[in-house]
Predicted model as a PDB file, atoms N, CA, C, CB and O in Angstrom, pLDDT in the B-factor column:
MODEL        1                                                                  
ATOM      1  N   UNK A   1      56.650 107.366 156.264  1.00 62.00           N  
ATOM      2  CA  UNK A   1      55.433 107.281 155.507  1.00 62.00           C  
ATOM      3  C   UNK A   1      55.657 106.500 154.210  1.00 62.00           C  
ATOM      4  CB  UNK A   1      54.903 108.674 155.212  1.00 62.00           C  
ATOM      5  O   UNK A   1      54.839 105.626 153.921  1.00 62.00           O  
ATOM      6  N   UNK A   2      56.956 106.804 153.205  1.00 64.00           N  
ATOM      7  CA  UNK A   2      57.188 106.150 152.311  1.00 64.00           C  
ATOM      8  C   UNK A   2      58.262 105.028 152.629  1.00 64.00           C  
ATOM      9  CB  UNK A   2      57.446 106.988 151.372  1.00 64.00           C  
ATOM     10  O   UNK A   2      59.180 104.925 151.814  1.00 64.00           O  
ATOM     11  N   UNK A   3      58.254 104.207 153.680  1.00 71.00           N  
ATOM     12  CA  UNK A   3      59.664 103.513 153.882  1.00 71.00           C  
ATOM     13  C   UNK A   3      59.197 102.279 152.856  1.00 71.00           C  
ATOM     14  CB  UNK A   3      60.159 102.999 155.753  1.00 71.00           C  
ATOM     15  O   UNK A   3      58.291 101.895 152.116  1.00 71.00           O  
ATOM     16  N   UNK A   4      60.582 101.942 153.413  1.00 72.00           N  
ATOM     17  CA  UNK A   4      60.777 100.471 152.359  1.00 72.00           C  
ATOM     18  C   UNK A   4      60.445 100.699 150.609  1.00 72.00           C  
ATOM     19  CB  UNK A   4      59.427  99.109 152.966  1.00 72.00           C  
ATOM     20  O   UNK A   4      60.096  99.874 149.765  1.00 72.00           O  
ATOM     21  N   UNK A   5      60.671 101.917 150.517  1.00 74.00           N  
ATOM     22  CA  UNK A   5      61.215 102.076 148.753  1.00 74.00           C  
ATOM     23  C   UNK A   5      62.597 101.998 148.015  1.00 74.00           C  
ATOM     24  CB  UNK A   5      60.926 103.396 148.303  1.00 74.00           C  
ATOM     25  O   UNK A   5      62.831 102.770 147.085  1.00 74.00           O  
ATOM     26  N   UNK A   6      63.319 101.262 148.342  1.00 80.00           N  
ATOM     27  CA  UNK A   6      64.340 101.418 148.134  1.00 80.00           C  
ATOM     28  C   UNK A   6      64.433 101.484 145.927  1.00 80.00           C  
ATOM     29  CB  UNK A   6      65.063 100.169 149.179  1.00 80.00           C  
ATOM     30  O   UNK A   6      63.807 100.796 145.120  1.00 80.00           O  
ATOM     31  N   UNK A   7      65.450 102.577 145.684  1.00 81.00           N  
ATOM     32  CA  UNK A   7      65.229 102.619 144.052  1.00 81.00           C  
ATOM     33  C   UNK A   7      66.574 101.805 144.178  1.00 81.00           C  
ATOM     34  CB  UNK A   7      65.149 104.347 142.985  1.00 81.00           C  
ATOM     35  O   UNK A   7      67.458 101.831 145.033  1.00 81.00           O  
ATOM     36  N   UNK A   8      66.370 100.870 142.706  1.00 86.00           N  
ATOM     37  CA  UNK A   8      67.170 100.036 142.247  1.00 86.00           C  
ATOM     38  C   UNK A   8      67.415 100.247 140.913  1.00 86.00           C  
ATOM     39  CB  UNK A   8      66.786  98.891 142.490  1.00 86.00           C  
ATOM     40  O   UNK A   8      66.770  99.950 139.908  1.00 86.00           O  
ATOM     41  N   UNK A   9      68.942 101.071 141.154  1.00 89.00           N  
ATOM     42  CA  UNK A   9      69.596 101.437 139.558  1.00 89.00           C  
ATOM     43  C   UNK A   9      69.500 100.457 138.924  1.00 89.00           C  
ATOM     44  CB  UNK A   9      71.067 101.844 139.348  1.00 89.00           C  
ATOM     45  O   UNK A   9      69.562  99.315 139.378  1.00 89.00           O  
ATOM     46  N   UNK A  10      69.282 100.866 137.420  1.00 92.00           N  
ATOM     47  CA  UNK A  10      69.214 100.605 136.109  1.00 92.00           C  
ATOM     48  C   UNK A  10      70.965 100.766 135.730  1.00 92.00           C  
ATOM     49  CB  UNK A  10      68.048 101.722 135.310  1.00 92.00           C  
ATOM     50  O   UNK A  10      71.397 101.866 136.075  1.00 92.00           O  
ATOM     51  N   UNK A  11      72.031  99.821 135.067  1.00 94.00           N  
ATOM     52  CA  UNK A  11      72.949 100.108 135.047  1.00 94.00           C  
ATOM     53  C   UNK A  11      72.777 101.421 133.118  1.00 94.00           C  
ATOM     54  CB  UNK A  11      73.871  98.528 135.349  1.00 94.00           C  
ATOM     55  O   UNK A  11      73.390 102.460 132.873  1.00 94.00           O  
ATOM     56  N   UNK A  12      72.085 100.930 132.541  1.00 95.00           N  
ATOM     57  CA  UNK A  12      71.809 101.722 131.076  1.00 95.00           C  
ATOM     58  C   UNK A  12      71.281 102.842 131.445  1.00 95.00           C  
ATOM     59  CB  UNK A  12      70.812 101.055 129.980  1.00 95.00           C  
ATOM     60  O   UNK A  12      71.732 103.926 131.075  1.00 95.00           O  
ATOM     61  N   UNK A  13      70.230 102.708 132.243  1.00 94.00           N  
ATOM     62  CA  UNK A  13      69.855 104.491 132.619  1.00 94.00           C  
ATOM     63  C   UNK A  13      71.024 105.275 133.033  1.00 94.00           C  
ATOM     64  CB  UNK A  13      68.751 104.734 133.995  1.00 94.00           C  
ATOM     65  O   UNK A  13      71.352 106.418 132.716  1.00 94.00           O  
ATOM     66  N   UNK A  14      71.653 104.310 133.905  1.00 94.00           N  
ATOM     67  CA  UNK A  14      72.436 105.716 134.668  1.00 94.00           C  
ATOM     68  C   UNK A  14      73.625 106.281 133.671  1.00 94.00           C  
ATOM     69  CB  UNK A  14      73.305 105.227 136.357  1.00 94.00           C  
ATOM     70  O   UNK A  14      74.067 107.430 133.680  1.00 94.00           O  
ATOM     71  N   UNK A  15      74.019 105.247 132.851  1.00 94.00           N  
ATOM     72  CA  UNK A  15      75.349 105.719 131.459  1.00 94.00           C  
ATOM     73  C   UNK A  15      74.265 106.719 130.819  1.00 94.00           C  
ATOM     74  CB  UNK A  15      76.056 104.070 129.942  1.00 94.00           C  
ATOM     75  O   UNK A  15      74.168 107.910 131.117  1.00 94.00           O  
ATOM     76  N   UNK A  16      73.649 106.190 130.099  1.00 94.00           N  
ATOM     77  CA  UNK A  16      72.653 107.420 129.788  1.00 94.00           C  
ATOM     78  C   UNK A  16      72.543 108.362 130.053  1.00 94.00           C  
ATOM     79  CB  UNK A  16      71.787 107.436 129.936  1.00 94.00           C  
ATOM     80  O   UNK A  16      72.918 109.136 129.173  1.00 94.00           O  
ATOM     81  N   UNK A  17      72.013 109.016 131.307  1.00 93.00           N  
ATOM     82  CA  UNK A  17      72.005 109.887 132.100  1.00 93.00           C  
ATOM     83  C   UNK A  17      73.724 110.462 132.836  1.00 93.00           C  
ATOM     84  CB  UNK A  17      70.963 109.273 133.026  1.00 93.00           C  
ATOM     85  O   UNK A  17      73.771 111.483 133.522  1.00 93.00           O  
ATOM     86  N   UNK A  18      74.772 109.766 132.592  1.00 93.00           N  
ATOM     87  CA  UNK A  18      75.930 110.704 132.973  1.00 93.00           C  
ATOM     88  C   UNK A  18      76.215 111.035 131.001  1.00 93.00           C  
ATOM     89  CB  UNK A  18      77.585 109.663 134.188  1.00 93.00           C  
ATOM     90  O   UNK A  18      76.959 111.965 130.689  1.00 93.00           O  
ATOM     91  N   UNK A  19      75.681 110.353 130.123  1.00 92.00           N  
ATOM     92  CA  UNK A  19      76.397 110.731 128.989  1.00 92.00           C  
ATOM     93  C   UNK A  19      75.380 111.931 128.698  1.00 92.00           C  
ATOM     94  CB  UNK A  19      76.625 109.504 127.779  1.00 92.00           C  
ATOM     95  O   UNK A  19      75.533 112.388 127.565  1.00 92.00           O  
ATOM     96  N   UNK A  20      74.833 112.269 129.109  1.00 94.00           N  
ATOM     97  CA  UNK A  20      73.717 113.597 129.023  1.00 94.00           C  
ATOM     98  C   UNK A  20      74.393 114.522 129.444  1.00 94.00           C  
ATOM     99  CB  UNK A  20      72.344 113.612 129.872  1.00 94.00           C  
ATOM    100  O   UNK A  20      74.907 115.466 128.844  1.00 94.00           O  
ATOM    101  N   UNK A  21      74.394 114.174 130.764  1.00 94.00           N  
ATOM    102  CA  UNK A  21      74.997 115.957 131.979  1.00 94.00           C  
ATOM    103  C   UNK A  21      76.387 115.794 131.167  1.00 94.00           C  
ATOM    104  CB  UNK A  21      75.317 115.788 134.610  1.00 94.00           C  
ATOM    105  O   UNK A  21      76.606 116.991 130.979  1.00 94.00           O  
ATOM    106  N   UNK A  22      77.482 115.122 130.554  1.00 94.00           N  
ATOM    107  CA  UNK A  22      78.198 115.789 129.544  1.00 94.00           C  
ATOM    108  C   UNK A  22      78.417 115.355 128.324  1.00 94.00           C  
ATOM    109  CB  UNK A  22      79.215 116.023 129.896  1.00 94.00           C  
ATOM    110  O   UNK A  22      79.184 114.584 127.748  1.00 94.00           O  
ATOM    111  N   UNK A  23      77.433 116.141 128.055  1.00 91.00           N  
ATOM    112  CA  UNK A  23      77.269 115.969 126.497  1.00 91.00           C  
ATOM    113  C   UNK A  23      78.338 117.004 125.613  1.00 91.00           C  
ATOM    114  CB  UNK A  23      75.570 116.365 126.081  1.00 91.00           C  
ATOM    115  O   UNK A  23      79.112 116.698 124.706  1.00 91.00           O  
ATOM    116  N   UNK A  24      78.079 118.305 126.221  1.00 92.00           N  
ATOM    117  CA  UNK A  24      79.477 119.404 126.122  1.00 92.00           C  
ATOM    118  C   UNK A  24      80.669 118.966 126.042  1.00 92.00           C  
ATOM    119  CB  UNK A  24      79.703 120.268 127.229  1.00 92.00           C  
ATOM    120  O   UNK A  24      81.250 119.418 125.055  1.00 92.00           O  
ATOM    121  N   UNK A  25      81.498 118.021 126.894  1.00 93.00           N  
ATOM    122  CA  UNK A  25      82.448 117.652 126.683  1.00 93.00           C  
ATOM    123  C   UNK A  25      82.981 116.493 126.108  1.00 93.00           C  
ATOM    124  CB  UNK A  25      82.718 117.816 127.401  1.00 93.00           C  
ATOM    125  O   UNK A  25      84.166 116.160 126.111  1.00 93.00           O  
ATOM    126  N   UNK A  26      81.727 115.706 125.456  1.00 90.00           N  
ATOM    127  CA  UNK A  26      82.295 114.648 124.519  1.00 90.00           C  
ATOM    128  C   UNK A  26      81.539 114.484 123.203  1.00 90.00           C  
ATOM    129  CB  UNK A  26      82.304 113.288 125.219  1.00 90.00           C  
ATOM    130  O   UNK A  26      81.375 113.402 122.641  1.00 90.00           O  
ATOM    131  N   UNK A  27      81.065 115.745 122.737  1.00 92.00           N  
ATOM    132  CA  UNK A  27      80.578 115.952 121.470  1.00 92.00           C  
ATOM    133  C   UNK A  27      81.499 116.408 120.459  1.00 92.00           C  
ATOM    134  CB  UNK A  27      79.589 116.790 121.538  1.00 92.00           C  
ATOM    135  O   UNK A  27      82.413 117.202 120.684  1.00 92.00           O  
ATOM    136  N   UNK A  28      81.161 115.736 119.009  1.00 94.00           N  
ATOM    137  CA  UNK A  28      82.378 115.635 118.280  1.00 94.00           C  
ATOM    138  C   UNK A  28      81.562 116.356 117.207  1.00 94.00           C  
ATOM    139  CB  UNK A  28      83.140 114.081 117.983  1.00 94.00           C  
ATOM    140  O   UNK A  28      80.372 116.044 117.179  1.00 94.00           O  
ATOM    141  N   UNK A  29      81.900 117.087 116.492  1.00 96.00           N  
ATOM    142  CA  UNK A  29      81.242 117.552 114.750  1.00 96.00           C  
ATOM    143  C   UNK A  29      82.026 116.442 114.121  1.00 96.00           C  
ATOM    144  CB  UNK A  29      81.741 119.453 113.888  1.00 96.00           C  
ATOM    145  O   UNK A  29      83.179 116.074 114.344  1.00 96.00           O  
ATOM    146  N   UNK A  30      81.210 116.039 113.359  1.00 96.00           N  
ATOM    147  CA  UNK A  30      81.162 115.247 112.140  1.00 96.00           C  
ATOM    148  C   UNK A  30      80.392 115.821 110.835  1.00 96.00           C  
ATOM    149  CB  UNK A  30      80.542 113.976 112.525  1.00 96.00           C  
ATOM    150  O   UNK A  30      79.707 116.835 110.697  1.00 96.00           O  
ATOM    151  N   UNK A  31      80.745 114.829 109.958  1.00 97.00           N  
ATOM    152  CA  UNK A  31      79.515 115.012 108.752  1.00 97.00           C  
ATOM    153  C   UNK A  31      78.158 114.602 109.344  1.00 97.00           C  
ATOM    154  CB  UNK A  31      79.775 113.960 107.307  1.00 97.00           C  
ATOM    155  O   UNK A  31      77.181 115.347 109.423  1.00 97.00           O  
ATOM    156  N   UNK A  32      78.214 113.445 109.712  1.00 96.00           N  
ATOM    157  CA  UNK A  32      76.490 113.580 110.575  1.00 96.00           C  
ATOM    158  C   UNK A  32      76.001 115.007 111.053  1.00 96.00           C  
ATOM    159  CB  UNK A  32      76.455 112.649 112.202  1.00 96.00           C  
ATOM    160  O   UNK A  32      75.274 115.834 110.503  1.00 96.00           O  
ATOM    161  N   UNK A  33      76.565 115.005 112.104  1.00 95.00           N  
ATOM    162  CA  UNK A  33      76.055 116.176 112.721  1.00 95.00           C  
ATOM    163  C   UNK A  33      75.853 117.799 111.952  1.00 95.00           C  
ATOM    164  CB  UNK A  33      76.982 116.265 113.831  1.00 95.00           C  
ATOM    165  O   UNK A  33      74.918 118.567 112.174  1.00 95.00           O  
ATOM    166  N   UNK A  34      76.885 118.009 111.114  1.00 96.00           N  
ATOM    167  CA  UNK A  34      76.836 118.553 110.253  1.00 96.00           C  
ATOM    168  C   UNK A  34      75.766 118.746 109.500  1.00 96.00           C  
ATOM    169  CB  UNK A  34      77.530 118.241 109.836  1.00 96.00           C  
ATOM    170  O   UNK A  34      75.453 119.937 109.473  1.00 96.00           O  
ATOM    171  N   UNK A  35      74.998 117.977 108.806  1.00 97.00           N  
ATOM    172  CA  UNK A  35      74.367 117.403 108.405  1.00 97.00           C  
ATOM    173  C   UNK A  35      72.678 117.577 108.853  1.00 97.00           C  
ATOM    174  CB  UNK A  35      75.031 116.425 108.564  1.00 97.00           C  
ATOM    175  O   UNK A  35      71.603 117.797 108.294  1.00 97.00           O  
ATOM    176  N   UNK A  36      73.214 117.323 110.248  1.00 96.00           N  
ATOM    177  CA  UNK A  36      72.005 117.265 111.099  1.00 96.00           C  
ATOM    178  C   UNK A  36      71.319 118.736 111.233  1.00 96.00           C  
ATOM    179  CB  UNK A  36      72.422 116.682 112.569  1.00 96.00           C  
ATOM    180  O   UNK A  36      70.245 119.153 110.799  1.00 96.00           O  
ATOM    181  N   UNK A  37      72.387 119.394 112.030  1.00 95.00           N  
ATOM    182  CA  UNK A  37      72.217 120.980 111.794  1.00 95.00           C  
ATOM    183  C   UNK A  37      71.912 121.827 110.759  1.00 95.00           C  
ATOM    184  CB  UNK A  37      73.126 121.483 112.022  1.00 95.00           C  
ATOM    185  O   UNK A  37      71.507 122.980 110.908  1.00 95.00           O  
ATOM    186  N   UNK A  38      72.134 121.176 109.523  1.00 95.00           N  
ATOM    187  CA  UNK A  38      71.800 122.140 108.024  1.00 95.00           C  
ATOM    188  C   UNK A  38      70.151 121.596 107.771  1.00 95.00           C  
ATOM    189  CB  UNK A  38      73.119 121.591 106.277  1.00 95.00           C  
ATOM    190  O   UNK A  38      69.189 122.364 107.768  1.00 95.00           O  
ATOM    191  N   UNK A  39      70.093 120.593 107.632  1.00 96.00           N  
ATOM    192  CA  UNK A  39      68.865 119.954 107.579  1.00 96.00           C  
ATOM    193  C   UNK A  39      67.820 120.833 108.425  1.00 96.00           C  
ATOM    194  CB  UNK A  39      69.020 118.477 108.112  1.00 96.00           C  
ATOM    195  O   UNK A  39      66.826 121.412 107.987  1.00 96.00           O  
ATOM    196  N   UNK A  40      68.235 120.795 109.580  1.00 96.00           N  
ATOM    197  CA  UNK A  40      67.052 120.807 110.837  1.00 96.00           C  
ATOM    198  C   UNK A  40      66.834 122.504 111.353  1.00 96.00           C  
ATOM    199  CB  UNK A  40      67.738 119.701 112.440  1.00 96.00           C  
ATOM    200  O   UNK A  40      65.830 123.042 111.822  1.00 96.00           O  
ATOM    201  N   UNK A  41      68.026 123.000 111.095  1.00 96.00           N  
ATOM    202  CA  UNK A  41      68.422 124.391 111.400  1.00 96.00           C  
ATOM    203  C   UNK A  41      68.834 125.492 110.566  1.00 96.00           C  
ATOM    204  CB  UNK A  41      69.298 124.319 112.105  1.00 96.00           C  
ATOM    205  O   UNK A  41      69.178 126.610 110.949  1.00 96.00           O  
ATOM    206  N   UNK A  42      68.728 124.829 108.759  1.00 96.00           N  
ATOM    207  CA  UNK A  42      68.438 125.938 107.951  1.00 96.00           C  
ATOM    208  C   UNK A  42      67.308 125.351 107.222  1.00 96.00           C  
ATOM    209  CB  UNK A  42      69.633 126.475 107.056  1.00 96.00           C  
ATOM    210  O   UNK A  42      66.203 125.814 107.502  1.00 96.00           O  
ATOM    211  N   UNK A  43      67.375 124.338 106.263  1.00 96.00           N  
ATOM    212  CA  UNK A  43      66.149 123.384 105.293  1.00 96.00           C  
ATOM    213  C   UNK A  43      65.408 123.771 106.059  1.00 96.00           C  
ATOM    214  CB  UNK A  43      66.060 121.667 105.016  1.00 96.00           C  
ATOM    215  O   UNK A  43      65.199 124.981 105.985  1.00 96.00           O  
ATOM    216  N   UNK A  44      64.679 123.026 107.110  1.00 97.00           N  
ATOM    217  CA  UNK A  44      63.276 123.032 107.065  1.00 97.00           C  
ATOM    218  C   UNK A  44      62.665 124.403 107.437  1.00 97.00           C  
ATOM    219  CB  UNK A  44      62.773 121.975 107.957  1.00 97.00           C  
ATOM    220  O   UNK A  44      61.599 124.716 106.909  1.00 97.00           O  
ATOM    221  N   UNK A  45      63.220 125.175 108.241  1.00 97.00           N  
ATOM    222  CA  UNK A  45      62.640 126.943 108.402  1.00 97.00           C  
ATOM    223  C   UNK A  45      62.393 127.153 107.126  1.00 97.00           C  
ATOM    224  CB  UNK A  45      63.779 128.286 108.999  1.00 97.00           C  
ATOM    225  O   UNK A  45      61.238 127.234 106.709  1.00 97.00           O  
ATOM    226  N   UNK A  46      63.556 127.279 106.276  1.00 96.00           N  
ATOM    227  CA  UNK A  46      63.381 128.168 105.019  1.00 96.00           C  
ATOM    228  C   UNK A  46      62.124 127.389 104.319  1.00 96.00           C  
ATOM    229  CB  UNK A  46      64.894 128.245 103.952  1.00 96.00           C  
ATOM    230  O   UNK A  46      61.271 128.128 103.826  1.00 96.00           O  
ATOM    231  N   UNK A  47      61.937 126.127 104.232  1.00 97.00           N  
ATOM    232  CA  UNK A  47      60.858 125.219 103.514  1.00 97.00           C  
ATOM    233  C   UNK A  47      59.536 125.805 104.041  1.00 97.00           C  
ATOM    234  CB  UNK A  47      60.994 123.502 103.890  1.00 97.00           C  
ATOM    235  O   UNK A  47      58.456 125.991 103.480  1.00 97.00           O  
ATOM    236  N   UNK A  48      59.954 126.034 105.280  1.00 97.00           N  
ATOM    237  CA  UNK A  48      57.747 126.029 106.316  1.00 97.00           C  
ATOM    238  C   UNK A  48      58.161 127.840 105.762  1.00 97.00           C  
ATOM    239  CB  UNK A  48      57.360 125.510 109.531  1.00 97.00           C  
ATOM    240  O   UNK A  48      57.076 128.328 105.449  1.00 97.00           O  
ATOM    241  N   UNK A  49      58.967 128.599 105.616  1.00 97.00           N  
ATOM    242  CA  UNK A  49      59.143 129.930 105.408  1.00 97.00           C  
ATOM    243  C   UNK A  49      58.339 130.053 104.089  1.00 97.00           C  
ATOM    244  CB  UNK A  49      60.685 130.386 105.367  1.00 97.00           C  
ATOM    245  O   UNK A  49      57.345 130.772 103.993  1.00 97.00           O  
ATOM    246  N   UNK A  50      58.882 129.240 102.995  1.00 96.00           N  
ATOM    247  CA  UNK A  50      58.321 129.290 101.823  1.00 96.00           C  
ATOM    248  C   UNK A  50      56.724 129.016 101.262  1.00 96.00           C  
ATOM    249  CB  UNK A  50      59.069 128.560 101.323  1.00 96.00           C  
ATOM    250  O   UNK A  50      56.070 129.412 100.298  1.00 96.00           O  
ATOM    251  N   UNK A  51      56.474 128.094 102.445  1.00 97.00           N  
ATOM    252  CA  UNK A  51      54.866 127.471 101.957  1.00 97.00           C  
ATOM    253  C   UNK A  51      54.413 128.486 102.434  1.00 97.00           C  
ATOM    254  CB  UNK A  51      54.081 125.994 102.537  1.00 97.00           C  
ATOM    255  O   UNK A  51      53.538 128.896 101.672  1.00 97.00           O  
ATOM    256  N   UNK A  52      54.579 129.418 103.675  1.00 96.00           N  
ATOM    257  CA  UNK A  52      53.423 130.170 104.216  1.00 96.00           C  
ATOM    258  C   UNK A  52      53.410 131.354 103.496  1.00 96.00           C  
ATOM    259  CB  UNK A  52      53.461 130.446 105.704  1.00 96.00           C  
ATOM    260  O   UNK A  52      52.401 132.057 103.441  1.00 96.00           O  
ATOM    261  N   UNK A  53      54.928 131.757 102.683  1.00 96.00           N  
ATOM    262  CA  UNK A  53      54.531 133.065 101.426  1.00 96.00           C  
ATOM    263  C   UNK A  53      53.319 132.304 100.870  1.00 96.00           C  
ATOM    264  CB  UNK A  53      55.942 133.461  99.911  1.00 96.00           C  
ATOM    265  O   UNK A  53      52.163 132.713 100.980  1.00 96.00           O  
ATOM    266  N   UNK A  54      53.709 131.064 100.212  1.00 96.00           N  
ATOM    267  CA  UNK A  54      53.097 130.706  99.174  1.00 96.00           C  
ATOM    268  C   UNK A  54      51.485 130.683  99.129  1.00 96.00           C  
ATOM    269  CB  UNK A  54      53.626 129.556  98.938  1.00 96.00           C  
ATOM    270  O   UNK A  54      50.789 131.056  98.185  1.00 96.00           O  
ATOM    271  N   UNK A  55      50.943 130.033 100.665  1.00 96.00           N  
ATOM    272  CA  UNK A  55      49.806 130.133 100.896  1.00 96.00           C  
ATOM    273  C   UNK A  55      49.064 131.531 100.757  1.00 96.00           C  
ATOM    274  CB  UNK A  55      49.757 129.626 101.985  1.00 96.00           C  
ATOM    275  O   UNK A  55      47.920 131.734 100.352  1.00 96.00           O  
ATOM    276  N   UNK A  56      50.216 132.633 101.293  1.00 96.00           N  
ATOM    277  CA  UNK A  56      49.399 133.700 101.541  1.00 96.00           C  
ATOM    278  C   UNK A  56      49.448 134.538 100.246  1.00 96.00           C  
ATOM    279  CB  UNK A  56      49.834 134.462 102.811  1.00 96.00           C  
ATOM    280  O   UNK A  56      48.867 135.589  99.972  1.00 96.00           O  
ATOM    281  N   UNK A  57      50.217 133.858  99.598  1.00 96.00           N  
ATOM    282  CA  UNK A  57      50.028 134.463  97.905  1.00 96.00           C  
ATOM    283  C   UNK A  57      48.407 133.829  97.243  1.00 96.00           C  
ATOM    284  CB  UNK A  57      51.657 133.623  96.658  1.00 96.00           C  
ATOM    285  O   UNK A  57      47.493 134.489  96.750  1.00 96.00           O  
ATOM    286  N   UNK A  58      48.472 132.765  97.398  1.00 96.00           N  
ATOM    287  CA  UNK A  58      47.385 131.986  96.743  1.00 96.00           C  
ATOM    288  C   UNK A  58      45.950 132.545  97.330  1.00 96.00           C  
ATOM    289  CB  UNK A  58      47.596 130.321  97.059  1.00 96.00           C  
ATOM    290  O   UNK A  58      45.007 132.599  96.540  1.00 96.00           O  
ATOM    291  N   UNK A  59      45.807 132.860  98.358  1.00 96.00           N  
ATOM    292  CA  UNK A  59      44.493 133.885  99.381  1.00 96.00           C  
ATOM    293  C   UNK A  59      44.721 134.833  98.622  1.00 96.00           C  
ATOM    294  CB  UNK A  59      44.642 134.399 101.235  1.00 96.00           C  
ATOM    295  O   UNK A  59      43.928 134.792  97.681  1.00 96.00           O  
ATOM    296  N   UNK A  60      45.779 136.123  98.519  1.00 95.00           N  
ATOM    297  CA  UNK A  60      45.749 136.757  97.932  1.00 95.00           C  
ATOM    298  C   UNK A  60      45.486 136.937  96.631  1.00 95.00           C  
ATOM    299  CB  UNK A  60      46.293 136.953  98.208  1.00 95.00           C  
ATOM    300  O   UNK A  60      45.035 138.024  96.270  1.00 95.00           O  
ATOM    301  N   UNK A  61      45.738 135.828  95.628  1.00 95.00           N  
ATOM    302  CA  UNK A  61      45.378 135.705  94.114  1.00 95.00           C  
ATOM    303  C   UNK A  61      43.762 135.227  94.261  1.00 95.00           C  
ATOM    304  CB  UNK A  61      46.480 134.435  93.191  1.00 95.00           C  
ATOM    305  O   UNK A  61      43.013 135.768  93.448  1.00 95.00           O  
ATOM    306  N   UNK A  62      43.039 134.122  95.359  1.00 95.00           N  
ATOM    307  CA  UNK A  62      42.273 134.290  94.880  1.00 95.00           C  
ATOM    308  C   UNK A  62      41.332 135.216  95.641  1.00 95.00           C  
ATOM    309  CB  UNK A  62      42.012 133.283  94.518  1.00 95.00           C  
ATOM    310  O   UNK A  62      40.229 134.694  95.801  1.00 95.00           O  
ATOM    311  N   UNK A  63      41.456 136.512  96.188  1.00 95.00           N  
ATOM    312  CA  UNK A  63      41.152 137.746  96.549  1.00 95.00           C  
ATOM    313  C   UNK A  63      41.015 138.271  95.625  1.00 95.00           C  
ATOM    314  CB  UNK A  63      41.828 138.356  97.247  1.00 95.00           C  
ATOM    315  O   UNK A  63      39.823 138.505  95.427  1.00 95.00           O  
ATOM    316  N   UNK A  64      41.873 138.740  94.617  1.00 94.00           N  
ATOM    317  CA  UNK A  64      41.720 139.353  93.389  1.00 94.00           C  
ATOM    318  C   UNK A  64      43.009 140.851  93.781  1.00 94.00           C  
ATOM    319  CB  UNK A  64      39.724 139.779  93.074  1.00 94.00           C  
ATOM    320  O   UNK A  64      43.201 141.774  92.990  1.00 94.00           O  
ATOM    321  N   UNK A  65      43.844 140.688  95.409  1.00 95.00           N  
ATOM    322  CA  UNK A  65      44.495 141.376  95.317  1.00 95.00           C  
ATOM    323  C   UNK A  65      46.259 141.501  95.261  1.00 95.00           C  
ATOM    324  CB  UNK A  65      43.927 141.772  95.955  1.00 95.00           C  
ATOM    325  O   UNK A  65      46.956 140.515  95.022  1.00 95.00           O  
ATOM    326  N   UNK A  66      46.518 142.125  95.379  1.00 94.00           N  
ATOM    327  CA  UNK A  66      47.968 142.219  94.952  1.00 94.00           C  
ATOM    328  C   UNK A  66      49.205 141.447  96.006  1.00 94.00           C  
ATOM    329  CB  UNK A  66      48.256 143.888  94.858  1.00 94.00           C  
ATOM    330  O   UNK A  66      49.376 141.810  97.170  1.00 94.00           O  
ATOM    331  N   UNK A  67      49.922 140.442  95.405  1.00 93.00           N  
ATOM    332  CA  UNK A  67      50.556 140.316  97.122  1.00 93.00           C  
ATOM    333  C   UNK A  67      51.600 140.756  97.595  1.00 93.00           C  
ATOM    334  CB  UNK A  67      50.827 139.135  97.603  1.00 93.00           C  
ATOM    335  O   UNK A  67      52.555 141.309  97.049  1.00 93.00           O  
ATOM    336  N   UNK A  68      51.318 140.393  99.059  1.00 92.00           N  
ATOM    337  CA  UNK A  68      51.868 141.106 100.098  1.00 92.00           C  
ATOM    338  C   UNK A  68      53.569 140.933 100.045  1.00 92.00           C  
ATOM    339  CB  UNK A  68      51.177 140.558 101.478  1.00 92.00           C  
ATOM    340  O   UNK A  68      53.985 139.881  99.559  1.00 92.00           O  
ATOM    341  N   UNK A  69      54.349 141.721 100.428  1.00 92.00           N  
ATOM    342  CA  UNK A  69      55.924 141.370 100.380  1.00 92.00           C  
ATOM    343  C   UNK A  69      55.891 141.040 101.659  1.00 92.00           C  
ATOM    344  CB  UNK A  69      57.107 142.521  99.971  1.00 92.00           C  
ATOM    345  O   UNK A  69      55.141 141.524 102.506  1.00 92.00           O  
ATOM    346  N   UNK A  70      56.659 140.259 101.806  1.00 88.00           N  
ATOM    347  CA  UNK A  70      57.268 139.457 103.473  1.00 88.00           C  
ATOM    348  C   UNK A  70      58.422 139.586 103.342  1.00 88.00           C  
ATOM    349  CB  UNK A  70      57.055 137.764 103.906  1.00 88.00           C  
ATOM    350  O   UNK A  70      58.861 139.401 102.207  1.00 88.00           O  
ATOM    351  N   UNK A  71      59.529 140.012 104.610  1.00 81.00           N  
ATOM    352  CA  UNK A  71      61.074 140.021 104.515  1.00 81.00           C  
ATOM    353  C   UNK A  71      61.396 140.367 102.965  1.00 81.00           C  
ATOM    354  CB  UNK A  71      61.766 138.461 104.989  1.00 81.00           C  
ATOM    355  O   UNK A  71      62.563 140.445 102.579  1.00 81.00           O  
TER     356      UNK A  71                                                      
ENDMDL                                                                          
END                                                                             
């Protein structure tokens, strides 16, 4: 029904795609990466953590009531 499709590797896809399935065994820590992880995996939580006290302080102030403690 589907004949005559033959797929014709990409020689960049396929490095691509074996440097994926091991990525585990040829990943290096660096300062980049380092880097990458503090940024992305502590900074920005704690940042979006902080605006949404902040927002829900500012509702609360202009409520006229007391605010709320979070963590």
């Amino acid at each position: 029904m589907g004949g005559g499709m033959e797929v014709h590797k990409n020689r960049w896809i396929e490095e691509w795609n074996a440097g994926r399935e091991n990525l585990e065994f040829n990943f290096r820590w660096t300062r980049r990466s380092l880097a990458v992880v503090g940024l992305f995996g502590l900074a920005v939580p704690i940042l979006v953590y902080k605006g949404i006290v902040r927002e829900f302080h500012m509702q609360d102030e202009d409520a006229g009531r007391p605010y709320r403690k979070f963590l």
